[in-house]
Every structure is written in structure tokens, then in C-alpha cells.
N, C-alpha and C positions, 0 to 999 in steps of 0.2 A: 504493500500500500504506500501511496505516495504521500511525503510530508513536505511541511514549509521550505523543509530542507533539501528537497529535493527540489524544491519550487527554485530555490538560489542558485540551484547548477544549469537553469536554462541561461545560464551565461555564455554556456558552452560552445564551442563553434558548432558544434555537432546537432545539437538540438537549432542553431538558427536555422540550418540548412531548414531543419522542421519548418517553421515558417515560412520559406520558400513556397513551401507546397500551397499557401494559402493565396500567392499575390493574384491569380487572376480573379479571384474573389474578391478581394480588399479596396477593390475600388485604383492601381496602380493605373488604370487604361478608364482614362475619363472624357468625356463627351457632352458635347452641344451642338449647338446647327444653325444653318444658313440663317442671320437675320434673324434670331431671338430676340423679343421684345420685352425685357423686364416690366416695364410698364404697363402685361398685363393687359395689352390692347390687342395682342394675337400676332402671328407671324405668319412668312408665305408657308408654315404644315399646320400646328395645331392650333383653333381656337385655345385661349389659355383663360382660363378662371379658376377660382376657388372655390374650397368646401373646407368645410369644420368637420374633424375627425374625430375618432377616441378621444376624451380628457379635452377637447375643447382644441386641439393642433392644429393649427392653419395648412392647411396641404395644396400644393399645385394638382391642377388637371388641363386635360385638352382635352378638345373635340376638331376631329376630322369628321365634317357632314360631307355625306355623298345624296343629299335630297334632292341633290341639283342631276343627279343620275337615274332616280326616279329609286334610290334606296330603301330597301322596307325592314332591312333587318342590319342589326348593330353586330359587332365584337369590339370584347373588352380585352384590351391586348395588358397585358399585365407584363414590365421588365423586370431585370434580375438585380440582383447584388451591384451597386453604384450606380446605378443606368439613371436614365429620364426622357423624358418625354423626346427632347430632339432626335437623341439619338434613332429613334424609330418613325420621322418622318418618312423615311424610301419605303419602309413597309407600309406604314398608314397610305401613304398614297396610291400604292397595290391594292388594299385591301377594299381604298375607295373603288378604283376601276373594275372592282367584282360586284360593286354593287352595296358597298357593305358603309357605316357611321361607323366613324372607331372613337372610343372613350377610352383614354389612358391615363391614369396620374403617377407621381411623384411619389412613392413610399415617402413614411418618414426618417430622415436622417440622411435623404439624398434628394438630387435634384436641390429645384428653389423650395422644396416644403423643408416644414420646420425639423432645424438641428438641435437637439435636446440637452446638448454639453455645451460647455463656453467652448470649449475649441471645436468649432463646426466640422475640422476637417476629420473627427476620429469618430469610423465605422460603428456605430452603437443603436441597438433596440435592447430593452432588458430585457426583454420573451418577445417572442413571433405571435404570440397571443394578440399584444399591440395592431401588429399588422394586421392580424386579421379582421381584430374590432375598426380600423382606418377602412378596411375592404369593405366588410357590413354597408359601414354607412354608405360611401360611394357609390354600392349596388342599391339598396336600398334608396339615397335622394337624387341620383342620378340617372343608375341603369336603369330602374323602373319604371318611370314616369315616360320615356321613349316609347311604352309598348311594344315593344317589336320583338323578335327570339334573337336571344344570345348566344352568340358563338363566344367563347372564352380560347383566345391562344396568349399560350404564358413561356415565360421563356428561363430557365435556369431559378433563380430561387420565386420567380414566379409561377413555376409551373409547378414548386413545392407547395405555395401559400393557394393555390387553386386545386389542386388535391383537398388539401385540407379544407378549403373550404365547401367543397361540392360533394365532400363529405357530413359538412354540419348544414347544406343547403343542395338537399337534390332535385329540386325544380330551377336551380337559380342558369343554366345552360341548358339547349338545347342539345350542344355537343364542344367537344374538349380538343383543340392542337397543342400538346405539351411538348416543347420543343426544349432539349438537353436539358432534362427535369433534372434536379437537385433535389435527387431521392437520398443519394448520400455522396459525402465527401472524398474524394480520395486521399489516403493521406499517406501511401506509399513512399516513403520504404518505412517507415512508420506502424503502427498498428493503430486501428481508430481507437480502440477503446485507452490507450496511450494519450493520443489528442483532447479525450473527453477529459481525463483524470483531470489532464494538464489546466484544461478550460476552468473546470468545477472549482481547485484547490484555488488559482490564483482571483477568480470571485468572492472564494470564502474568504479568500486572505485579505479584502478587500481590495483587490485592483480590479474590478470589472468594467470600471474606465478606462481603464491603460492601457494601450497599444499594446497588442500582443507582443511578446519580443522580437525586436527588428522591426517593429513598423514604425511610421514616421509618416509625417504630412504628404500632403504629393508633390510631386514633384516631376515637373515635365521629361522626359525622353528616359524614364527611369525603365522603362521596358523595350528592348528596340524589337523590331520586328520580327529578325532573326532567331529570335529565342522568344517570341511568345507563341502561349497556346489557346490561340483565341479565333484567329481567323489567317485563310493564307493568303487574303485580299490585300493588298498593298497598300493600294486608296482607299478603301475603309478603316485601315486600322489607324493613316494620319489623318483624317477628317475628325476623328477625334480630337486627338491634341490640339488641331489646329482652333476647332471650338471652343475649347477651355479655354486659350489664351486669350482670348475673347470676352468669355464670361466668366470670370475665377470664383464666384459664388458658386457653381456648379462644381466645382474638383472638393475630392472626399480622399480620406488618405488609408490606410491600413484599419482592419477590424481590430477590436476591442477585444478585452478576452469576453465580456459581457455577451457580444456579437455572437461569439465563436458557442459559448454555452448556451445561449437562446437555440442559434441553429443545430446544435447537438442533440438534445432535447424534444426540439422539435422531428428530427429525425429518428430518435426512434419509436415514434407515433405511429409513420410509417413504413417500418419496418414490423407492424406486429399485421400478419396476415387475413386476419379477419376485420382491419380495419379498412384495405383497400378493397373488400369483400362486400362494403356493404355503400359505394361508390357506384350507384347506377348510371350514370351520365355514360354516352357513347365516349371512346375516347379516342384519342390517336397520337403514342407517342413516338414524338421523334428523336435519333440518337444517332449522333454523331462519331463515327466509325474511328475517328483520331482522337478521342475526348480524352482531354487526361486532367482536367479541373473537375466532375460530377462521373460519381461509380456508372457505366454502361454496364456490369454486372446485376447493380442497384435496378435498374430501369428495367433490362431484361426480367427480373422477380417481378416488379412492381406491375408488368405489362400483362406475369402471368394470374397474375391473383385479380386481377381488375374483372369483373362481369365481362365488361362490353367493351374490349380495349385489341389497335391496332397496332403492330410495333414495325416502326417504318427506322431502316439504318442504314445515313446515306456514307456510300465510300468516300474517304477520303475529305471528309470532311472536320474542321475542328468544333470547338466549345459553341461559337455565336453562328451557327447556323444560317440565322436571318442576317447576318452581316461579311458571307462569305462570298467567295468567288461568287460571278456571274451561271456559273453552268449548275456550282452544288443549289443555289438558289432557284433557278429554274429547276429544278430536282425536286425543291421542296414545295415550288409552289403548285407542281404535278400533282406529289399527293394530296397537297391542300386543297385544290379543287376534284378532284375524285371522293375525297371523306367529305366535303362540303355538298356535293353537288345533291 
């Protein structure tokens, strides 16, 4: 069993590498987009407005209307770990040309919604619980009031926090694209339950604000292409950067250990088999054949235990799916219009 004392030897070089394993998560590959309008007047992707979440938290949202296409039915695209709104402008406006309104917002503790620490830029929810009460309302004074059937596509720890909630709400979709779900972490060469110890002791110890060891603020070109595992698109992966420099309220730096035990926890909700057992919603997950940030073992279980669930694995492709090459994209949005149609 792990003690405080052991807590002192993640000094170690050995154990930073650990952390490594977390950076595509951490928020290191950060994003914004064409002509963002902090002023909340809208920009050429999402209408931008607010809602009041959980505990009263001011959260960003957007609306992409396709009314003007004669749209009758929504999806609520839901991002991952750091993400926001801009960065899913190129999808939102795909999603428009199908005929679809897309609703997306701002988790808390990223994007322009509210940062809940004086240093905005450190990764933190203290349970996913949070997220999911911000989800609630959203669906609830948002998605509802549209009338229309919802498609839910979530992407990496959105397509965690959309499990879980179409599990606490099974009327809330019509049907599910779970794209590189964050059923569980990899944490290789490591062992999770190692990861977990680590997460739980330094909470009790009271650092659950504190940058896991080795994290730090962001910091621009701290990832280069060559060596990430996120996408093998070139021009998507700097469209990024080049966004933050732009808007710096949008950059988040490393998770929390807080972060790291929320998502742990969370994770093994869905690991217990009669919970994705009782998930009726059609689904259709997708998995990324190069994935080395979220377990593709994870996803494979999770596809099998699901009622009504499609497991779609495209070659050759990494972590952000929706943000890869031109061909793996057009790949994905094959099966996405076949489970849609």
C-alpha cells in the first residue's frame, strides 16, 4: 500500500516519465478559431451564448442553425479533455450540410466557461458528477425546447460523460457516435491501478489542486508534431496553436491530481458490466486503430456489453479522429451517414 512517503519519490525521473502518458489529455494541444468573438456577438461557426450550470457557473455554448437548410433535427456534439467550441467549427459545419442544428458548449474549466481555481490555466473538476449536472441543465434549457430528435456525437472524454449520461437518461438520444471514447486510460508501461493509488493519496494529502507532477501552464510549441499522438494532419494540428495565440483565455495547462481522481472514479462506473447493460440508446462506437491516449481494448469491452452498439475501427488513424487527415475523415463520415441514415 502506498504512503505519503511514497507520494515524495514521484520526484523521481522515473515516475515523470508516468506523467508523460497523460499530456494528450492535459490540455498541452490547445485551440481556437477563425475570428472568435469574445464579445459574445457570434462568429463566422458558432452562435455563442450562455447558460447557468451546476452551482450557478456561467458556461459558454454555441449554436450552429442549419434552419436555413430546411433542418429538423439537432446533434449535440459534446468535446473532450481541453477542447471548445472553435475547435469543432469544420465538423459543425459538416454536420450542418446533413441537414443537422449542432449545440455544443464549453465544459467547465475549459474553453471561455468558468475556471474554478485562481490559476485558470490548471486542469480541475473535483468529480465528473459536476459535468454531468452542467450536461443536465444544457439538455434540459437548451436541447429540449428545439423539439427535434437528438443525435448525440461525443468525442474522447465526451463520449465518457455521454455514456454516462444516457445511462441516467434513456430517452435523452435518438442515437449515439462515440468517437475515441475514454472508457479508460492508458497508462502503459505503468499499471492503472498504480495511476489510481497515485491520484487518490496525493488528494488525501491534500494536493488535488496541484498539477500532477511535471505539469505546468501551457505553453506554446511544447508538443511538436513529430511526436504527438493526436492526429497525422499537419494543418490541423497548427491551427490550433495558431488560435490560442490569438485568444490566451482559451489555453489550459496540465490536469490536477483532483482531475486525474475525478476521471478514475469515474471510470470505473464503466467498467462494471451490467452498467453498460442497461444503456439502450443505438450506439456507434468509433476507434481509432493508432490510439495510444484512451484503452481501444476499453472500447472493444465496452462495445461488447452495450445492447445496441456498432464498433467501427478506422486504420491508421490516431486519438482526434474528427481532426484527422482528409481520407481517415471521409472514412468517418461514411459510417456516420450509414448509422444516421
Amino acid at each position: 500500500m502506498l504512503t505519503l512517503r511514497d507520494l515524495e519519490k514521484l520526484k523521481s525521473s522515473a515516475l515523470l516519465v508516468f506523467f508523460k502518458i497523460f499530456e494528450p489529455l492535459t490540455g498541452l494541444k490547445k485551440t481556437l478559431l477563425k475570428g472568435a468573438d469574445l464579445s459574445g456577438m457570434g462568429n463566422d461557426g458558432f452562435d455563442i451564448d450562455w447558460f447557468y450550470g451546476a452551482h450557478g457557473h456561467r458556461l459558454r455554448y454555441g449554436r450552429l442553425d442549419g434552419s436555413d437548410t430546411g433542418a429538423n433535427k439537432v446533434v449535440l456534439l459534446l468535446n473532450g479533455r481541453s477542447e471548445f467550441l472553435e475547435k469543432y467549427v469544420e465538423v459543425a459545419e459538416e454536420l450542418v450540410s446533413r441537414g443537422y442544428t449542432v449545440l455544443s458548449f464549453d465544459w467547465r474549466g475549459q474553453g471561455l466557461s468558468v475556471r474554478e481555481l485562481e490559476n485558470r490555466q490548471k486542469g480541475y473538476v473535483k468529480t465528473f458528477e459536476d459535468y454531468l449536472a452542467d450536461l443536465a441543465v444544457f439538455y434540459r434549457q437548451i436541447v429540449i425546447p428545439l423539439d427535434f430528435p437528438v443525435t448525440l456525437l461525443a468525442h474522447s472524454m465526451g463520449g465518457h460523460l455521454g455514456l454516462r449520461f444516457m445511462h441516467d437518461n434513456p430517452h435523452a438520444f435518438s442515437r449515439a457516435v462515440l468517437v475515441s471514447p475514454m472508457i479508460d486510460i492508458v497508462t502503459l508501461p505503468f499499471p492503472s491501478f498504480a495511476a489510481r493509488r497515485i491520484a487518490k493519496i496525493a488528494c488525501a494529502a491534500g494536493f488535488g489542486e496541484a498539477y500532477v507532477l511535471g505539469g505546468t501552464n501551457y505553453a506554446p510549441g511544447k508538443v511538436c508534431f513529430d511526436t504527438n499522438r493526436l492526429t497525422h494532419d499537419l494543418e490541423r494540428f497548427n491551427h490550433e496553436e495558431r488560435l490560442i495565440a490569438q485568444i490566451p483565455d482559451l489555453a489550459l495547462g496540465d490536469v490536477t491530481y483532483a482531475w486525474l481522481k475525478a476521471a478514475f472514479d469515474s471510470i470505473q462506473l464503466l467498467k462494471v458490466k451490467s452498467y453498460a447493460g442497461q444503456i439502450g440508446t443505438p450506439v456507434m462506437l468509433v476507434s481509432a486503430d493508432e490510439d495510444r491516449v484512451v484503452s481501444i481494448a476499453a472500447q472493444r469491452r465496452m462495445a461488447r456489453d452495450l445492447p445496441d452498439c456498432r464498433l467501427v475501427c478506422l486504420p491508421n488513424a490516431r486519438h482526434e479522429i474528427l481532426h484527422e487527415t482528409d481520407g481517415i475523415r471521409r472514412a468517418f463520415w461514411k459510417h456516420f451517414d450509414a448509422f444516421t441514415a
